[in-house]
Biopython code that builds the backbone (N, CA, C, O; Angstrom):
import numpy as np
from Bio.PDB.StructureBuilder import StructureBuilder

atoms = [
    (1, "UNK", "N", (-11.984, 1.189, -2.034)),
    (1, "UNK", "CA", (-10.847, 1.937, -1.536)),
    (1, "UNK", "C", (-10.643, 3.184, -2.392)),
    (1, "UNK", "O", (-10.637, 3.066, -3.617)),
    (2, "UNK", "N", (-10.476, 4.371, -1.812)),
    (2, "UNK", "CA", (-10.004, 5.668, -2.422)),
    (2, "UNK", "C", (-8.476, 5.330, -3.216)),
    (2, "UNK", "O", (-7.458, 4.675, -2.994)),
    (3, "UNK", "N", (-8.994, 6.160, -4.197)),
    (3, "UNK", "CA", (-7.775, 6.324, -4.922)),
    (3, "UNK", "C", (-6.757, 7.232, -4.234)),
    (3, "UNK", "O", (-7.495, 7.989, -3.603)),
    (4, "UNK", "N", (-5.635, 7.567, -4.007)),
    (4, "UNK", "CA", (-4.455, 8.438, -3.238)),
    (4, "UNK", "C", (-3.576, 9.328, -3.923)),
    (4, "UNK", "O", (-3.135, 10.317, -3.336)),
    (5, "UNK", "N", (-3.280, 9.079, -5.102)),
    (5, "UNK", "CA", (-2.660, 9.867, -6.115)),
    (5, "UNK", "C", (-3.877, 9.668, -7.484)),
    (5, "UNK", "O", (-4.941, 9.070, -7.647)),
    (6, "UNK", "N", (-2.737, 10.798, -8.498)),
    (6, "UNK", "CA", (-3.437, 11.395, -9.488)),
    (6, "UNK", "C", (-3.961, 9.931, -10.415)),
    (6, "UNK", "O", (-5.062, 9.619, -10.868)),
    (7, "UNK", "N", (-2.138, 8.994, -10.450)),
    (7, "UNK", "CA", (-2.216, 7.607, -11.272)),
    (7, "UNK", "C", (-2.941, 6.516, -11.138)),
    (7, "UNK", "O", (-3.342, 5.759, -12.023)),
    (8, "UNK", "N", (-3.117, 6.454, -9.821)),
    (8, "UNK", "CA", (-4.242, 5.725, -9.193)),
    (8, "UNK", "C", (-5.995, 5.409, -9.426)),
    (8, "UNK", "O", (-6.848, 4.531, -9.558)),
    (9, "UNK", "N", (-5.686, 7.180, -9.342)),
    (9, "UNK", "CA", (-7.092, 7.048, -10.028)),
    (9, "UNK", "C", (-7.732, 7.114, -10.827)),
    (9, "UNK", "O", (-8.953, 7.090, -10.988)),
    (10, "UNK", "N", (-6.116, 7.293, -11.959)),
    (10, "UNK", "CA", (-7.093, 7.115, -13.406)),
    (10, "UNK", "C", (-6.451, 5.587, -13.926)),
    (10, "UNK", "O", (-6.672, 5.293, -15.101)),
    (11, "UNK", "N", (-5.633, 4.576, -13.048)),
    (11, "UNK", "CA", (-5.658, 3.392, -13.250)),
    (11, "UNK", "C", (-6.677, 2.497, -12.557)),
    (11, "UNK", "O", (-6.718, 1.274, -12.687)),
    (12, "UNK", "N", (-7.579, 3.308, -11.732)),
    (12, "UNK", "CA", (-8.556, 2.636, -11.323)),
    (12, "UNK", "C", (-10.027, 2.528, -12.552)),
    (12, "UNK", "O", (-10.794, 1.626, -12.886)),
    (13, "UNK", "N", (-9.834, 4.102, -12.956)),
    (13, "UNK", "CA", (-10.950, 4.938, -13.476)),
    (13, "UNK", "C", (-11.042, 3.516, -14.989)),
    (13, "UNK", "O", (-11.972, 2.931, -15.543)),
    (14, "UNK", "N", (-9.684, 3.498, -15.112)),
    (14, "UNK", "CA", (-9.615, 2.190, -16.335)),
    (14, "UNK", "C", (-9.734, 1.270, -16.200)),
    (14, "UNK", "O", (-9.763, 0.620, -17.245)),
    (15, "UNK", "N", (-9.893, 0.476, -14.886)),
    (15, "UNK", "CA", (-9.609, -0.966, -14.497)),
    (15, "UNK", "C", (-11.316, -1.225, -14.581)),
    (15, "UNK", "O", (-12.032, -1.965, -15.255)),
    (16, "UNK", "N", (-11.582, -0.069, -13.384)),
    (16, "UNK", "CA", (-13.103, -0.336, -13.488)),
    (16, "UNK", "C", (-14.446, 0.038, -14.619)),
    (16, "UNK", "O", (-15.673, 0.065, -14.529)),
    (17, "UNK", "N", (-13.412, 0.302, -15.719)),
    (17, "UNK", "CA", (-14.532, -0.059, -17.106)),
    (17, "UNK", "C", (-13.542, -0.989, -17.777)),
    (17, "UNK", "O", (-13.222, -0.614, -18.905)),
    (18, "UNK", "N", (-13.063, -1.948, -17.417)),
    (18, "UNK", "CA", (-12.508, -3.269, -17.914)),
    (18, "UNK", "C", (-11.655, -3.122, -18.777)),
    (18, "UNK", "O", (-11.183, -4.157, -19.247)),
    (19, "UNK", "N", (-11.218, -1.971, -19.226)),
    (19, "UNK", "CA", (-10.155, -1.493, -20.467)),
    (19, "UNK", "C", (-8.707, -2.082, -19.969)),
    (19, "UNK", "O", (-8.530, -2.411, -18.796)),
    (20, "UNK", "N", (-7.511, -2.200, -21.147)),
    (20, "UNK", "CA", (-6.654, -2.383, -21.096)),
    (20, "UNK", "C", (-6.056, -1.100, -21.696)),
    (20, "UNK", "O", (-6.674, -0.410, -22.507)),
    (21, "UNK", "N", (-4.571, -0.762, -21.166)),
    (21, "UNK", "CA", (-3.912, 0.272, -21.092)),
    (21, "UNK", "C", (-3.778, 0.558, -22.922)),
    (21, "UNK", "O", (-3.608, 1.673, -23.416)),
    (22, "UNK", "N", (-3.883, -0.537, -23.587)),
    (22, "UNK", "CA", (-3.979, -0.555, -25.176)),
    (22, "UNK", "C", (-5.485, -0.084, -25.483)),
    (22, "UNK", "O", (-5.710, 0.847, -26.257)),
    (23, "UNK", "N", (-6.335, -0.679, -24.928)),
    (23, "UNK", "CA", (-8.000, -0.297, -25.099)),
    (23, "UNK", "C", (-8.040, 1.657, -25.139)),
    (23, "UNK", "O", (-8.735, 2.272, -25.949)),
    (24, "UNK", "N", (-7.394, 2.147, -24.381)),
    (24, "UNK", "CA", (-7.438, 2.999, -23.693)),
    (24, "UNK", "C", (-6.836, 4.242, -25.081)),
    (24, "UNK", "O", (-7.354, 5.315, -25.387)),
    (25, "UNK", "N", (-6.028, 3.806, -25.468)),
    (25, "UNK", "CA", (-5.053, 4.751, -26.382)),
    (25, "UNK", "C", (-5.719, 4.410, -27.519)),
    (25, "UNK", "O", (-5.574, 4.950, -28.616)),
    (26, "UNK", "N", (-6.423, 3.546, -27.261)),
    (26, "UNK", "CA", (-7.834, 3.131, -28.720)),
    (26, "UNK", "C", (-8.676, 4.261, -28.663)),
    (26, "UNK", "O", (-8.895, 4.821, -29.737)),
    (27, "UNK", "N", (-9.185, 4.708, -27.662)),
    (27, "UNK", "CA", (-9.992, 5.471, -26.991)),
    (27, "UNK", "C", (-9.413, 6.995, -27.657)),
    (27, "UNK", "O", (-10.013, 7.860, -28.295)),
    (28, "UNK", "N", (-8.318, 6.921, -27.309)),
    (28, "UNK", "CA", (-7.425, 8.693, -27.284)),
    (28, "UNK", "C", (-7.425, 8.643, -28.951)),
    (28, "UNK", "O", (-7.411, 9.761, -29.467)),
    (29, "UNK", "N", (-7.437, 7.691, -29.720)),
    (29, "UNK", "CA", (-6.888, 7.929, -31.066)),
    (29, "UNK", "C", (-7.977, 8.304, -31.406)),
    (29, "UNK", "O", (-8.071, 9.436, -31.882)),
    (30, "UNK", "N", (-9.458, 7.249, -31.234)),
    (30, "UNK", "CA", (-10.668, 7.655, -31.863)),
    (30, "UNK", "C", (-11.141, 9.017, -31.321)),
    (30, "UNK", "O", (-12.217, 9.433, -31.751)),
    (31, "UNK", "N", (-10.472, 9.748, -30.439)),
    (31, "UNK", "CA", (-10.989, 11.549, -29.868)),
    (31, "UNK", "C", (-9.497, 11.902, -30.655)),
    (31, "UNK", "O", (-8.751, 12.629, -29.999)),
    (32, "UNK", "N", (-9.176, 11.615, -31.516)),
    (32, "UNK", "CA", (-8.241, 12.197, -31.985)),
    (32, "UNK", "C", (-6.957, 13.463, -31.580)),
    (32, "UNK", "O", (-6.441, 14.453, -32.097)),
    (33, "UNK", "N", (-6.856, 12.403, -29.916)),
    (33, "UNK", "CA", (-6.000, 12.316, -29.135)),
    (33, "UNK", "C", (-4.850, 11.842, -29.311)),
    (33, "UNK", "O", (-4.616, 11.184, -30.326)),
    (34, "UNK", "N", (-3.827, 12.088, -28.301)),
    (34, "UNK", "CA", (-2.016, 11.459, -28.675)),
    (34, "UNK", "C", (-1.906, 11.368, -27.273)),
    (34, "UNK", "O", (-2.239, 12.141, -26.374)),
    (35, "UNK", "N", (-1.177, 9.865, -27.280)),
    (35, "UNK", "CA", (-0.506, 9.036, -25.574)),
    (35, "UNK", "C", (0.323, 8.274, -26.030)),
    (35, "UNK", "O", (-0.266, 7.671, -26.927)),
    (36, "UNK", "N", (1.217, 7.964, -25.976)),
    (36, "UNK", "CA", (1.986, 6.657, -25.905)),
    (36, "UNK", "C", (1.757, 6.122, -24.634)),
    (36, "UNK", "O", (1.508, 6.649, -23.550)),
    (37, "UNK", "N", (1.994, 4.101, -25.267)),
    (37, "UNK", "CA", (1.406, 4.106, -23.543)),
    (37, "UNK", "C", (2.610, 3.586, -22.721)),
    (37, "UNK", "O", (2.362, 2.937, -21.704)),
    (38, "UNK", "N", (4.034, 3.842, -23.115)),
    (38, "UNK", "CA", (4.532, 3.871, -21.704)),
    (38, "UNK", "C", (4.295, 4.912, -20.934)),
    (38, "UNK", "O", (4.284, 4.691, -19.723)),
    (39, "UNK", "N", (4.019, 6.448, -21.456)),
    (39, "UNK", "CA", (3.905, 7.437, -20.725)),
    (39, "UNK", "C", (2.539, 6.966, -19.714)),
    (39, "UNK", "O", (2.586, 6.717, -18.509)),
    (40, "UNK", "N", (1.476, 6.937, -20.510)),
    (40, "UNK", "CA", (0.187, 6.394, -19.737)),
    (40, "UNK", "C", (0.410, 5.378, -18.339)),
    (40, "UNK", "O", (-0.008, 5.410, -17.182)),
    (41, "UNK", "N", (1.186, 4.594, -19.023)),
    (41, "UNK", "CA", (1.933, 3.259, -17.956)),
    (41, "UNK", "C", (2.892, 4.312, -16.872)),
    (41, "UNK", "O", (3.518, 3.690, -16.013)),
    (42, "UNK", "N", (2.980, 5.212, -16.864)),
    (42, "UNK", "CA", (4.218, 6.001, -16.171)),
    (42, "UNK", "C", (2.948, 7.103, -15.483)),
    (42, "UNK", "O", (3.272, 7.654, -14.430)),
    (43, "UNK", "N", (2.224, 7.269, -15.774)),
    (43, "UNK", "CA", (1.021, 8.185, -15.113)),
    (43, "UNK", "C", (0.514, 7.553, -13.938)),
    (43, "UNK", "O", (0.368, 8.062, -12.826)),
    (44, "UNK", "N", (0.146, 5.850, -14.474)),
    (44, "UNK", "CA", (-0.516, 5.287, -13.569)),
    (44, "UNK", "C", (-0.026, 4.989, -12.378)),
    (44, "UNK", "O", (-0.715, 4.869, -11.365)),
    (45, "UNK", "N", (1.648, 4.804, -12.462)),
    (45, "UNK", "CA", (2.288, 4.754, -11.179)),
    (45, "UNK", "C", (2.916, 5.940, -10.670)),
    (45, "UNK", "O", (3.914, 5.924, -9.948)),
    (46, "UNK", "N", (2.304, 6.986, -11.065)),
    (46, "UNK", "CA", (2.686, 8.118, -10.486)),
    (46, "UNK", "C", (4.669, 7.698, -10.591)),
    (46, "UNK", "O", (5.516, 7.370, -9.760)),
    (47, "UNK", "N", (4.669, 7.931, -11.955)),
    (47, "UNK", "CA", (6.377, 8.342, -12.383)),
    (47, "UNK", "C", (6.457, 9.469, -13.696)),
    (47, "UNK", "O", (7.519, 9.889, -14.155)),
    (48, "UNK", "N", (5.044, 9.867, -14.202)),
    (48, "UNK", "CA", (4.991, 10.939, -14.546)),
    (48, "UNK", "C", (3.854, 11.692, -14.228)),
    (48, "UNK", "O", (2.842, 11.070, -13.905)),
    (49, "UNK", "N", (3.828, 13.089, -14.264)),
    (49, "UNK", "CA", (2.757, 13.820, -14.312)),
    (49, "UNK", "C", (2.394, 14.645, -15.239)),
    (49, "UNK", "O", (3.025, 15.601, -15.689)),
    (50, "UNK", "N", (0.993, 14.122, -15.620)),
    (50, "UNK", "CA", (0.362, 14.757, -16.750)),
    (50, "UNK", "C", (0.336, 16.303, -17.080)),
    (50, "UNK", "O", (0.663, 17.115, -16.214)),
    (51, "UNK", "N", (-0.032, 16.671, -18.260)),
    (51, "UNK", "CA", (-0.316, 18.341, -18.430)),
    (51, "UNK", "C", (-1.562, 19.003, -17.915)),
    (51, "UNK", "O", (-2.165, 18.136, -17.281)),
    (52, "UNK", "N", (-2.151, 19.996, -17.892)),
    (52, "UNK", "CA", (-2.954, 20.110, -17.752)),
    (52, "UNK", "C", (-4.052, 19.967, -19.321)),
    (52, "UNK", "O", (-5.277, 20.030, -19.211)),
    (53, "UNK", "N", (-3.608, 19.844, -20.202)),
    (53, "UNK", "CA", (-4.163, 19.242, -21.603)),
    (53, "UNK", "C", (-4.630, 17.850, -20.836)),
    (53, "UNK", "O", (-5.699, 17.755, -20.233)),
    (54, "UNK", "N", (-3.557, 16.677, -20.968)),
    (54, "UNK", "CA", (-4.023, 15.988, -20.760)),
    (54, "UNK", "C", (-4.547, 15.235, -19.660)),
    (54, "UNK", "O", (-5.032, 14.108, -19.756)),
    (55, "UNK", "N", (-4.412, 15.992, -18.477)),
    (55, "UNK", "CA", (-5.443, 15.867, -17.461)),
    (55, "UNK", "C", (-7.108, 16.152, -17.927)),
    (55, "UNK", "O", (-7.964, 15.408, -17.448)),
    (56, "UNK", "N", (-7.441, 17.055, -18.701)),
    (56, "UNK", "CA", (-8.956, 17.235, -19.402)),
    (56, "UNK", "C", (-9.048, 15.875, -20.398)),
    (56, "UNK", "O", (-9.935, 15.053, -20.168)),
    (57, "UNK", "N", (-8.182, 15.683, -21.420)),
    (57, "UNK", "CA", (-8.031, 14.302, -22.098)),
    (57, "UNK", "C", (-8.516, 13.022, -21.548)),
    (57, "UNK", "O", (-9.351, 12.225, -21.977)),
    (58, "UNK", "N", (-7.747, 13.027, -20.439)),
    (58, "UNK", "CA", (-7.953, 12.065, -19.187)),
    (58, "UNK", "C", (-9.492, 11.896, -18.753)),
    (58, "UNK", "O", (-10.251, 10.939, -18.605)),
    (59, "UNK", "N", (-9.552, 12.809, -18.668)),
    (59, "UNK", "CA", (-10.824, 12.891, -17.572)),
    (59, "UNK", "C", (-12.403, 12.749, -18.304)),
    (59, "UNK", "O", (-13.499, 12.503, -17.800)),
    (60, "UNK", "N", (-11.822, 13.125, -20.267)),
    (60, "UNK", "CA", (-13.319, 12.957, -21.510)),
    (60, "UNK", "C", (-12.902, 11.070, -21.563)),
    (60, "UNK", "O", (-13.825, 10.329, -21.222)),
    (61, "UNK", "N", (-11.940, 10.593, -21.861)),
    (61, "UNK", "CA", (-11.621, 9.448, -21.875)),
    (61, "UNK", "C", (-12.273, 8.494, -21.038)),
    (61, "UNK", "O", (-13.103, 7.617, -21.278)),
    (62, "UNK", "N", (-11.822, 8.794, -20.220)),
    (62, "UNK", "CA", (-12.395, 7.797, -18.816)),
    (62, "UNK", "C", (-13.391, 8.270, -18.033)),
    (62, "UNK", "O", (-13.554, 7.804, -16.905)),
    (63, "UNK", "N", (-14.082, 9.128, -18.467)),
    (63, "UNK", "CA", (-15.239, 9.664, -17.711)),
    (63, "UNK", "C", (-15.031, 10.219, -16.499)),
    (63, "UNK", "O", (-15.943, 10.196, -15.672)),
    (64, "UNK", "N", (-13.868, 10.772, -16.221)),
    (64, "UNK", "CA", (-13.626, 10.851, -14.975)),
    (64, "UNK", "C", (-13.808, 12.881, -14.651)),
    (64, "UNK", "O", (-13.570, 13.691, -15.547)),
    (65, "UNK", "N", (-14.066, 13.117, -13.832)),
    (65, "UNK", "CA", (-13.926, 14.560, -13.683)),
    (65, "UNK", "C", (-12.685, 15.341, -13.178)),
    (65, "UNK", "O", (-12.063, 15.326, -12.115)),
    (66, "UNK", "N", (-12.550, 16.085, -14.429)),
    (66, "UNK", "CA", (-10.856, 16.703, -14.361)),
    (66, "UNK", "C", (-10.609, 17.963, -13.195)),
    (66, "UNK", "O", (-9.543, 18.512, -12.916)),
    (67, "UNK", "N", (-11.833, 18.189, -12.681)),
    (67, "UNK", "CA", (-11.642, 19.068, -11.489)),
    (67, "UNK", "C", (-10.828, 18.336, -9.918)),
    (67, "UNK", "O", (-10.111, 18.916, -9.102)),
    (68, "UNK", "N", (-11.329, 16.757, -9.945)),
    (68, "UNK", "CA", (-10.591, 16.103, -8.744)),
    (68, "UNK", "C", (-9.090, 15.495, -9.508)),
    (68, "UNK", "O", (-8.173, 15.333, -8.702)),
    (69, "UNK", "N", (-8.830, 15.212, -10.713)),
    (69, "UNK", "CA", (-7.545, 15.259, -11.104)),
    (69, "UNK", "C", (-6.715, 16.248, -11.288)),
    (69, "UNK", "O", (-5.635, 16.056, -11.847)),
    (70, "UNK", "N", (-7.012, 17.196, -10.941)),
    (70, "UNK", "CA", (-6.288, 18.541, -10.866)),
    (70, "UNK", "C", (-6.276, 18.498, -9.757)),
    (70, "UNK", "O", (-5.056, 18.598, -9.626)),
    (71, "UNK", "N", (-6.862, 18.386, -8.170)),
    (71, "UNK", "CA", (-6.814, 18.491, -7.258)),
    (71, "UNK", "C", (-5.424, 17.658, -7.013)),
    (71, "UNK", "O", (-4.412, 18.228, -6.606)),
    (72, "UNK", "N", (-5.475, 16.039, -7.344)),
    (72, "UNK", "CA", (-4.047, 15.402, -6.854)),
    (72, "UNK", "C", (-3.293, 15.958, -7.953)),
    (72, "UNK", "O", (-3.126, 15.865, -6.737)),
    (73, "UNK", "N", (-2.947, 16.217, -8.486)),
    (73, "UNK", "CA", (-2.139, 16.925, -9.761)),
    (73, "UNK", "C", (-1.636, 18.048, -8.865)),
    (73, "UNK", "O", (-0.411, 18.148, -8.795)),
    (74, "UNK", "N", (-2.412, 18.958, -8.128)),
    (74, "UNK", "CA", (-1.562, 20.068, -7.081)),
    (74, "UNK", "C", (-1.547, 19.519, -5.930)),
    (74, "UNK", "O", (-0.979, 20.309, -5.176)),
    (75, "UNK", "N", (-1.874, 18.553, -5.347)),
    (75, "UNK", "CA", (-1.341, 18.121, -3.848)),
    (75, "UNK", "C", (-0.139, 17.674, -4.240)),
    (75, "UNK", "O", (0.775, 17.928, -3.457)),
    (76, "UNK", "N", (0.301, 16.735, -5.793)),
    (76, "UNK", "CA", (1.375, 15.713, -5.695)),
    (76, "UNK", "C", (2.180, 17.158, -5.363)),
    (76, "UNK", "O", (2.889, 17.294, -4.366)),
    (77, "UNK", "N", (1.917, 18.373, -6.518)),
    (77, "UNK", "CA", (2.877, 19.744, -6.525)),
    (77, "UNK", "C", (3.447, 19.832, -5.135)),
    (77, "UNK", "O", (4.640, 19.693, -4.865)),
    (78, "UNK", "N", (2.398, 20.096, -4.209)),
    (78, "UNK", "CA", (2.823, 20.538, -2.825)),
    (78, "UNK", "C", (3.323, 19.286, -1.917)),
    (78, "UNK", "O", (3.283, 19.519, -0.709)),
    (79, "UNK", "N", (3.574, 18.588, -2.120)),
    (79, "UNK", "CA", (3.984, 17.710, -1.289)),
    (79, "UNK", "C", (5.935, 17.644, -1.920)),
    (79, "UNK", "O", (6.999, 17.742, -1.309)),
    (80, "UNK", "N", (5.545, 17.408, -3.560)),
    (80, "UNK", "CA", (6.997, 17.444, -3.965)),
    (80, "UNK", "C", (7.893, 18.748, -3.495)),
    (80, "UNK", "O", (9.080, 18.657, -3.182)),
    (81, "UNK", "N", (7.108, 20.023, -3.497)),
    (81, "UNK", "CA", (7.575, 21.277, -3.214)),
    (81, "UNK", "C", (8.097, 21.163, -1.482)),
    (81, "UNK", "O", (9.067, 21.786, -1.050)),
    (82, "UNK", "N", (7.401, 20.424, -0.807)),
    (82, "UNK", "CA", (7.763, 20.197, 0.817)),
    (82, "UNK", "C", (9.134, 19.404, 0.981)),
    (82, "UNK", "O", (10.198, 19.550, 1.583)),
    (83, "UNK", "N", (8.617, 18.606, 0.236)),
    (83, "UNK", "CA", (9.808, 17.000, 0.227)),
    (83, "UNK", "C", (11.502, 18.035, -0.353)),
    (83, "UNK", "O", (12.710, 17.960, -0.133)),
    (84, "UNK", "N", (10.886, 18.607, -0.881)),
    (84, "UNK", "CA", (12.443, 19.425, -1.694)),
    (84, "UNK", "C", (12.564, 20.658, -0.443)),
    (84, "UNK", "O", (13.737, 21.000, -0.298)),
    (85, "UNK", "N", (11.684, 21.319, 0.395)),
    (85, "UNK", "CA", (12.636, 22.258, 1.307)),
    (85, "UNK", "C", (12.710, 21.541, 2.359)),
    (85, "UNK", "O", (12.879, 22.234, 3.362)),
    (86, "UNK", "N", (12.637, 20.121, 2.611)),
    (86, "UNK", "CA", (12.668, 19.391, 3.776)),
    (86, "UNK", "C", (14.397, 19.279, 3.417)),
    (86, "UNK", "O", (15.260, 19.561, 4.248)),
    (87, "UNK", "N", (14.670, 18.833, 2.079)),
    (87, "UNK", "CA", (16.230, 18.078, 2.080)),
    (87, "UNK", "C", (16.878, 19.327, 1.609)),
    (87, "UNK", "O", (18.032, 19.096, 1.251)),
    (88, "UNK", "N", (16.387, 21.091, 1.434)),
    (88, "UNK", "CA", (17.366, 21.757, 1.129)),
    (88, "UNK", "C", (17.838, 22.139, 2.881)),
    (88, "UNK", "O", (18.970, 22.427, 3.269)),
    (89, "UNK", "N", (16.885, 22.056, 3.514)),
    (89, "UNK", "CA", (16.882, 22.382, 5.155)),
    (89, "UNK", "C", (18.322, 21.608, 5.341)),
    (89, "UNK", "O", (19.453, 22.084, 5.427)),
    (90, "UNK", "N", (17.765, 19.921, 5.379)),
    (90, "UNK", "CA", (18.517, 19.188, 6.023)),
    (90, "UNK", "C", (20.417, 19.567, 5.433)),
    (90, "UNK", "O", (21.417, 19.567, 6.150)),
    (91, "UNK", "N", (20.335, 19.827, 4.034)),
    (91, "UNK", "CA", (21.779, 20.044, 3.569)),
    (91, "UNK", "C", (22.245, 21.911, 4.095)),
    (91, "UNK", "O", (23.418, 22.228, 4.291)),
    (92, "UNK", "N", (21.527, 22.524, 4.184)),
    (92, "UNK", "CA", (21.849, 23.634, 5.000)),
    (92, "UNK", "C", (22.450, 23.751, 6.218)),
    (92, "UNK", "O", (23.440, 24.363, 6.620)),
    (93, "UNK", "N", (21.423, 22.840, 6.855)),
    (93, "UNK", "CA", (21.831, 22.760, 8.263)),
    (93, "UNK", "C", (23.530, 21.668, 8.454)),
    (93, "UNK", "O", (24.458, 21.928, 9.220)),
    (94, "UNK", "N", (23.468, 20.891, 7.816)),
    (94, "UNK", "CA", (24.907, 20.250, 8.037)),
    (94, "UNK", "C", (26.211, 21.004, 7.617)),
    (94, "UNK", "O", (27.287, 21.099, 8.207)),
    (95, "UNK", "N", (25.715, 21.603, 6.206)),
    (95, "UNK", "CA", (26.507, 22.828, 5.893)),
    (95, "UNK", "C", (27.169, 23.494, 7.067)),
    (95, "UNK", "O", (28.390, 23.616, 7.172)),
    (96, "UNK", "N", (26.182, 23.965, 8.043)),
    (96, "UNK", "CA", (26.184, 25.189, 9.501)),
    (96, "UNK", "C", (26.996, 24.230, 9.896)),
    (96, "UNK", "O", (28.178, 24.565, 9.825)),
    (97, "UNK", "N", (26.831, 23.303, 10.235)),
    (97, "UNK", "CA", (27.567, 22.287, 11.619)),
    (97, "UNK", "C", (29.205, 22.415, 11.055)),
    (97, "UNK", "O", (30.186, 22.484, 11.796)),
    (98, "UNK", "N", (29.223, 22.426, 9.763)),
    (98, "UNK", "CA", (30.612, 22.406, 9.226)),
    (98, "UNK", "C", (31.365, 23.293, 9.542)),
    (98, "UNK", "O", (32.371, 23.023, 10.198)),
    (99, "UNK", "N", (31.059, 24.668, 9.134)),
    (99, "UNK", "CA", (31.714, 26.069, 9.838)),
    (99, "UNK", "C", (31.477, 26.047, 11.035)),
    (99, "UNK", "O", (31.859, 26.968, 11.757)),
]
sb = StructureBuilder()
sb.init_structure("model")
sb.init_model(0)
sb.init_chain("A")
sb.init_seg("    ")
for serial, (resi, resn, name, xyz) in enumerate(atoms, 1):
    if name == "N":
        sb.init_residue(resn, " ", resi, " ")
    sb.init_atom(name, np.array(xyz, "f"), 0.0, 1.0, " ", f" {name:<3s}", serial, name[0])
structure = sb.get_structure()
């Protein structure tokens, strides 16, 4: 199954080399890297989004290529950017109905 978001697929990218979310920040310390891992834990469920630092971090870590994590990294952008003029619309428009 495809991964769908950015967290996804770098909680897959970890699952499927058998690491634990602790294994992992083992990983970032020995590249003499910095994560805490609730943040990491907050990536994977897409409740935070990474930098573009550590989207490259991400991607030497887990082998993963930081060109398709940048890709969901700007879809999550544009979708959040939609989702926000969808509900400034909707409060505009009730606004109108008021006057």
């Amino acid at each position: 199954m495809k991964a769908k978001t950015l967290g996804k697929m770098v909680r897959n990218a970890r699952r499927n080399k058998w690491r634990t979310q602790k294994q992992v920040l083992k990983l970032f310390e020995e590249k003499g890297y910095k994560i805490c891992l609730s943040y990491l834990a907050m990536i994977e469920i897409d409740k935070a989004m990474p930098t573009t630092q550590l989207i490259f971090k991400l991607a030497d870590v887990l082998d993963l290529d930081a060109e398709v994590l940048f890709k969901f990294k700007y879809d999550a952008a544009i979708e959040k950017k939609s989702r926000d003029l969808e509900e400034e619309f909707a409060i505009q428009k009730s606004i109108s109905k008021l006057n």
